[in-house]
C-alpha positions as CSV (number, residue, x, y, z in Angstrom):
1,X,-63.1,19.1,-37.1
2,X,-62.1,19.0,-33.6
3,X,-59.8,21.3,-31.2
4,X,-57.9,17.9,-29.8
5,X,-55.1,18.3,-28.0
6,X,-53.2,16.6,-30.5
7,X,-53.4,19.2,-32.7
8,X,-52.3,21.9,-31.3
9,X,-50.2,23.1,-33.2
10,X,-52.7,23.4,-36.0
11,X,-55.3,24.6,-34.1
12,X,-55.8,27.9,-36.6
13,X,-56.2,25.5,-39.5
14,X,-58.8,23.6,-38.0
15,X,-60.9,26.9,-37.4
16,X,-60.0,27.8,-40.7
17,X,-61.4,24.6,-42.1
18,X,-64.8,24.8,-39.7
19,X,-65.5,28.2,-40.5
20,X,-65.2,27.3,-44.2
21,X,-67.9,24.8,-43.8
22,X,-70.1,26.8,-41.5
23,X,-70.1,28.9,-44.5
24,X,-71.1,26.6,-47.3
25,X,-73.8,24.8,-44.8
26,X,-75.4,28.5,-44.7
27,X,-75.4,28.2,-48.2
28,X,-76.8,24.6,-49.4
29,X,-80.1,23.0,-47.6
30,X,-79.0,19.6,-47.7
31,X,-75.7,20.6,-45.8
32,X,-75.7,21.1,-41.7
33,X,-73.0,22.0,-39.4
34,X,-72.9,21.4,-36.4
35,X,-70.4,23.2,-33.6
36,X,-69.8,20.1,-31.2
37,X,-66.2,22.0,-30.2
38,X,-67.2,24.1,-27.7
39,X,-68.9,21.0,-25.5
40,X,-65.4,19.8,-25.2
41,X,-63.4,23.0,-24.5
42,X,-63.2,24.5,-21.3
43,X,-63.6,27.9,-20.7
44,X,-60.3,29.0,-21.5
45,X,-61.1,27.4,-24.9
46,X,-59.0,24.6,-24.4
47,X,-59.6,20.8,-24.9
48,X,-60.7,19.3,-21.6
49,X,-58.7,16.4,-21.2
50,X,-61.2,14.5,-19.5
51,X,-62.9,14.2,-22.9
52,X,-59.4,12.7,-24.9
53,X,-57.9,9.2,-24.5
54,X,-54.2,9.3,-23.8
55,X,-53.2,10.3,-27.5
56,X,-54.8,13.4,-27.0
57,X,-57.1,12.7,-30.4
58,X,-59.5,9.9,-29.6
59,X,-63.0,10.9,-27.5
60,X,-63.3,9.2,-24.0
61,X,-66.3,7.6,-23.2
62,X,-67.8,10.6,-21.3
63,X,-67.2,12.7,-24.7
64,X,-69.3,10.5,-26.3
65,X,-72.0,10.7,-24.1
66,X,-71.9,14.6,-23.9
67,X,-71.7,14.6,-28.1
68,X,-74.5,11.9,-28.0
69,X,-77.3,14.0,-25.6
70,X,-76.2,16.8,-27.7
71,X,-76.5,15.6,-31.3
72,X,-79.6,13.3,-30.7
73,X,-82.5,15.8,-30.9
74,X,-80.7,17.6,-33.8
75,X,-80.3,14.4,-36.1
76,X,-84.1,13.9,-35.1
77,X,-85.3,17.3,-36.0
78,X,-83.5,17.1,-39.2
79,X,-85.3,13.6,-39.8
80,X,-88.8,14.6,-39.0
């Protein structure tokens, strides 16, 4: 789940939530997690806004690009 600014206010719940899945992908080999958070957080560990549309939940283009050169060679590793 994402750190958007949008949800700030929830921001423990969300790390709740991806810790809890880190866990059961750890524990089932047909279940992967992947961490794509800290690509859009800056070093404070804060959304970059650069990355969210105006709502403060939607991805920007340049998010997607960063998430896309990321994610790519994963989803092929896990393919070949």
């Amino acid at each position: 789940i994402l750190r958007a600014p949008q949800k700030h206010d929830r921001m423990a719940a969300v790390d709740t939530v991806n810790v809890r899945l880190l866990r059961r992908a750890f524990g089932s080999p047909n279940f992967h997690f992947v961490d794509i958070n800290p690509l859009l957080l800056d070093a404070e560990g804060r959304p970059r806004a650069a990355y969210y549309r105006a709502d403060g939940l939607h991805l920007t283009p340049a998010a997607y690009q960063v998430l896309g050169a990321y994610l790519a060679p994963r989803l092929h590793s896990l393919l070949d």
